[in-house]
C-alpha positions in Angstrom: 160.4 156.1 104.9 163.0 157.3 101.8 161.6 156.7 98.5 163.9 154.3 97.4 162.4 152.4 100.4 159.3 152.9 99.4 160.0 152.0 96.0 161.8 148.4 97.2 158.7 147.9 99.3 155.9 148.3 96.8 157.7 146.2 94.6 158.1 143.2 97.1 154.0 143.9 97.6 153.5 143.6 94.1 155.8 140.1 94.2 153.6 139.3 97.2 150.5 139.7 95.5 151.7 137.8 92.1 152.7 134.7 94.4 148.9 134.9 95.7 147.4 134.6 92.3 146.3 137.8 92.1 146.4 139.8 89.1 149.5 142.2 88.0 150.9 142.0 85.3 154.2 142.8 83.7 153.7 146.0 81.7 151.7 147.8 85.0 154.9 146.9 87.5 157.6 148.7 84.8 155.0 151.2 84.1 155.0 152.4 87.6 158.4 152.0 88.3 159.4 154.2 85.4 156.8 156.7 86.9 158.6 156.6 90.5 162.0 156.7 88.9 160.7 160.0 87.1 159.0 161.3 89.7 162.5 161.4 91.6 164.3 163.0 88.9 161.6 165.6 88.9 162.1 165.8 92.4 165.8 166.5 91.9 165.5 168.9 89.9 163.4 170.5 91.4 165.5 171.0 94.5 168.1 171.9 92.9 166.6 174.8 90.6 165.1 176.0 94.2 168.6 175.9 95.8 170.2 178.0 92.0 167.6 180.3 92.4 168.4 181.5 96.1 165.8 180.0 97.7 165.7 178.8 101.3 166.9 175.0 100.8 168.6 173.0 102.8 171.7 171.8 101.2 171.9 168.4 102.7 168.2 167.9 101.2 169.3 168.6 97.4 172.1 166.4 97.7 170.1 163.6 99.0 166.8 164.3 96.2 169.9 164.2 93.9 171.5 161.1 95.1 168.1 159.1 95.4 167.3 160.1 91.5 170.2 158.8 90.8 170.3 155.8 92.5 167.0 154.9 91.3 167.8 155.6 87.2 170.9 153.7 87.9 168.2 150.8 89.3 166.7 151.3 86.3 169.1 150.8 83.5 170.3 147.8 85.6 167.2 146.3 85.3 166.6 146.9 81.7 170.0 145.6 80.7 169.3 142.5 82.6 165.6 142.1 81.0 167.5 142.9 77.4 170.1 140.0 78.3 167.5 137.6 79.4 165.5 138.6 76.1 168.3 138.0 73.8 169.0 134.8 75.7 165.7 133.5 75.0 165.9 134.6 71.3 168.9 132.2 71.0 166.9 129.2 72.4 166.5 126.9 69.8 163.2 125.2 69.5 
């Protein structure tokens, strides 16, 4: 399983074990994403300084450590424009 897989499944684990009352909450679930998303960049780069330095890498293997990193922080800003919107939105709710 990728890691972007694995990322999309833990998450829907952690939805499945909000709907069944158990406890995560909000602040653990970013936490650890934020965690995997550096993890991958870490990953990334660490590929790719291997494949500068002349080490024996596969090329197809940087490209796709590169293009998961990537993929993910894209994820990432996504989701934190969204939770900005959804913030602001409720800001402007009048009481």
């Amino acid at each position: 399983m990728d890691k972007i897989s694995r990322i999309q499944f833990e998450a829907l684990a952690k939805l499945e074990a909000a709907k069944s009352n158990k406890s995560v909450d909000f602040k653990s679930v970013l936490e650890n994403f934020v965690k995997e998303v550096n993890d991958l960049q870490k990953e990334a780069d660490n590929s790719i300084e291997k494949f500068t330095s002349g080490k024996e890498v596969d090329i197809h293997k940087v490209m796709i450590a590169t293009q998961e990193a990537q993929i993910s922080f894209q994820l990432m800003l996504e989701l934190r424009n969204r939770l900005q919107t959804a913030y602001e939105e409720v800001m402007r709710t009048q009481i």
